[in-house]
N, C-alpha and C positions, 0 to 999 in steps of 0.2 A: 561363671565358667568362662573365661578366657580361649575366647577364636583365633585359632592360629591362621595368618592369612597366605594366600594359596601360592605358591612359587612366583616368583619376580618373574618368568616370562609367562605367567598366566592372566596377569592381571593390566588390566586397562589403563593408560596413560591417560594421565587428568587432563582434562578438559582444557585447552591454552584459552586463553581473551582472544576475542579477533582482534588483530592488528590493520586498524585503519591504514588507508593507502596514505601516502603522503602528502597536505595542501601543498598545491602548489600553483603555478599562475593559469600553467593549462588546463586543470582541473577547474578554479573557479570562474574562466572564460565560456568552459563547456556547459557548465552549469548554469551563468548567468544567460548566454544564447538561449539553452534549452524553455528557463522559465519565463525568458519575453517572449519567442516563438508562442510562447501560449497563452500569457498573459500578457503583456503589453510591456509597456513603457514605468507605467504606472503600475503593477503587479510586481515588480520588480521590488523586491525593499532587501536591507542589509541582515533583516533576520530570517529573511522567506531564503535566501541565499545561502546563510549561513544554515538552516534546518537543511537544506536540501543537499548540502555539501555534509553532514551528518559533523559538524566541527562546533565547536564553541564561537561568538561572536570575536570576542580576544584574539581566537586564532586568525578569523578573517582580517580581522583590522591589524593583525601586523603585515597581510600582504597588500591589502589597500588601504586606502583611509576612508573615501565617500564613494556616494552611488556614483558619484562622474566618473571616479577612476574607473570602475566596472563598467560601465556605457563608454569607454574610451576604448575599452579593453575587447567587450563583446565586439563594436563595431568594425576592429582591425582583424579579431576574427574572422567575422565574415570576409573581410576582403580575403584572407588567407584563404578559402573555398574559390576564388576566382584564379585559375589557372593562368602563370605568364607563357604567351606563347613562343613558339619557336621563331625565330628572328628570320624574315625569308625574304625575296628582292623586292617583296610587294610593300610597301613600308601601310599604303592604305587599307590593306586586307588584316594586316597585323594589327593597326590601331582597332580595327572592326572587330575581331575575334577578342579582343580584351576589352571594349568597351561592349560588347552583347552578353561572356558572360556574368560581367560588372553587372548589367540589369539585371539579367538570372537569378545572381546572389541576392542581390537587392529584393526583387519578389518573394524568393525564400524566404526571404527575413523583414516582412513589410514594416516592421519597425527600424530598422535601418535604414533608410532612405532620411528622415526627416532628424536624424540627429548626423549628418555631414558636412553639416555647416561648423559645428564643431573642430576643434585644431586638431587637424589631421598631421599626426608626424609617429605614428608606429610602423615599425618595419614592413608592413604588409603593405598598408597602404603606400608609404616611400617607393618601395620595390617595384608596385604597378605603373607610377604615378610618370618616374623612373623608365621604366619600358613605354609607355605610353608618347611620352615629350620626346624622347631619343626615336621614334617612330618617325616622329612630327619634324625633328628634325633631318634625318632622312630624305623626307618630303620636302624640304626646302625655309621648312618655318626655322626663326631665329630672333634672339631679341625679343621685341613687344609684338611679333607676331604670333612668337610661340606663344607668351604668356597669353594672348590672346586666343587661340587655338585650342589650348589646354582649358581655359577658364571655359570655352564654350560647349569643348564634349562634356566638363564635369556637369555642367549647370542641364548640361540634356538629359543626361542619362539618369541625377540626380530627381531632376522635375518629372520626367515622362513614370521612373517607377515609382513615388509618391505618387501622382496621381495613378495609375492603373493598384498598386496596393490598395489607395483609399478605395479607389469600386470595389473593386475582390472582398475586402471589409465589410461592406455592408453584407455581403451574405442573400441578399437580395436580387436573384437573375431578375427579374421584372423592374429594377431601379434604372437600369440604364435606357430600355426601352419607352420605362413615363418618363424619361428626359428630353427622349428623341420626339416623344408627342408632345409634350411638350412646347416644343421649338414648332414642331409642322402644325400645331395649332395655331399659330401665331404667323403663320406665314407670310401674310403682308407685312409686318414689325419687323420681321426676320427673316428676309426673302432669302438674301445670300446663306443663312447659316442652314436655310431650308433643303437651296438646292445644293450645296458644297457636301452634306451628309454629315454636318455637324454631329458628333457623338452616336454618330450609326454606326456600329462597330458591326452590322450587318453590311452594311456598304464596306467600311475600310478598317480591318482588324487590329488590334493592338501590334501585334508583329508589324503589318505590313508600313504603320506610323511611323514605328520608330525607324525601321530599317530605311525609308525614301529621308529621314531627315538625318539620319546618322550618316548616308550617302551624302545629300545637300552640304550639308557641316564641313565633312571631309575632302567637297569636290574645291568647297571657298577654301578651306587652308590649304591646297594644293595651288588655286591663281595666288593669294596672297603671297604662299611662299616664294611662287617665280618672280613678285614683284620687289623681293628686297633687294 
C-alpha cells in the first residue's frame, strides 16, 4: 500500500551537513597558541594541529608548510595580545607600559619567550618594535645608540620572562625556597649571594626585579642619548 506523504509545509527539511568555518591563518594561529599554552613546544605537531582544527592535513599544508611556520605564526600572535600605547610627552613611561605588557604576554604564554630569538619580522612584532625605537628616539637615542637601546630592553624582557616562566613550570612552590637554602647553606662560599637575597623572591619579588631594572636600562638610554 503506497503512503501518501503529508503536505509540503508539514514536513521536516532534511537535515544540511555542517558547514565547517573556513581555514584560515587566524584560525590556525588560535589553535596553534591554544595547543602549546598546554602542551609545550614539543606537543605541538602538524597532525595534533590539524585534528584540532577538525581539517585534513592537505588543507593545513596549503596554509603552511612546517612547524616553524606555525611557531613563527603563534609567536607574532602573542605579541598581537600586547597593546601599543598611546603616544604621550613621557617617551620613558611609554617604552615602560609596552615593554611590561610585553612581559605579561610572554608569561601568558611561557613558551614564547625562548623561541624570540627566532627572525622576528611579522606585523605584530614590527608594529611594537616600531613604537618602542621611535620612543627611544624621542628620548634622544639615535644611530648605534638606538640599536643599542633596543637590543638591550629585548634581551631583558626576553631573559627576565624565560627565566620566571621556567620557575612557574616546575609547579613546585617549595623549588624556589630549596634554592634560596641552598645558597644560605653555603654562606661562607657565597657570602655576597647570601646577603644580596640571591633568589629570595621573599626579600625582592619578581615584579619589583624587573621594574628597578627596566628603570636602570631606561635611565642609561636616556645619558647615552644626551651624549650623541
Amino acid at each position: 500500500m503506497t503512503t501518501t506523504p503529508p503536505p509540503v509545509w508539514l514536513r521536516a527539511e532534511p537535515a544540511r551537513a555542517r558547514r565547517k568555518p573556513p581555514l584560515t591563518l587566524d584560525r590556525i594561529v588560535g589553535a596553534a597558541v591554544a595547543l602549546l599554552d598546554a602542551d609545550g613546544i614539543e606537543g605541538l605537531t602538524m597532525r595534533r594541529l590539524a585534528q584540532r582544527l577538525d581539517v585534513t592535513a592537505t588543507a593545513l599544508y596549503w596554509h603552511v608548510k612546517t612547524k616553524d611556520d606555525v611557531l613563527d605564526l603563534a609567536v607574532d600572535g602573542v605579541f598581537g595580545d600586547v597593546p601599543i600605547p598611546g603616544v604621550t610627552d613621557d617617551w620613558r613611561e611609554d617604552a615602560r607600559v609596552l615593554v611590561r605588557a610585553w612581559r605579561a604576554a610572554m608569561l601568558r604564554h611561557p613558551w614564547a619567550p625562548g623561541l624570540i630569538g627566532r627572525p622576528m619580522l611579522g606585523p605584530n612584532v614590527l608594529a611594537r618594535t616600531e613604537f618602542l625605537q621611535a620612543a627611544l628616539v624621542r628620548g634622544g637615542c639615535g644611530g648605534l645608540r638606538l640599536a643599542v637601546a633596543t637590543r638591550m630592553l629585548a634581551n631583558y624582557v626576553i631573559g627576565a620572562s624565560l627565566t620566571e616562566a621556567t620557575w612557574r613550570q616546575t609547579a613546585d612552590p617549595e623549588a624556589r625556597a630549596a634554592a634560596r637554602d641552598h645558597i644560605a647553606a653555603s654562606a661562607d662560599t657565597y657570602p655576597t649571594l647570601t646577603a644580596s637575597g640571591h633568589l629570595d623572591d621573599t626579600r625582592w619579588s619578581d615584579d619589583l626585579l624587573f621594574e628597578e631594572g627596566l628603570d636602570g636600562i631606561l635611565r642609561a638610554a636616556a645619558r647615552t642619548g644626551t651624549q650623541d
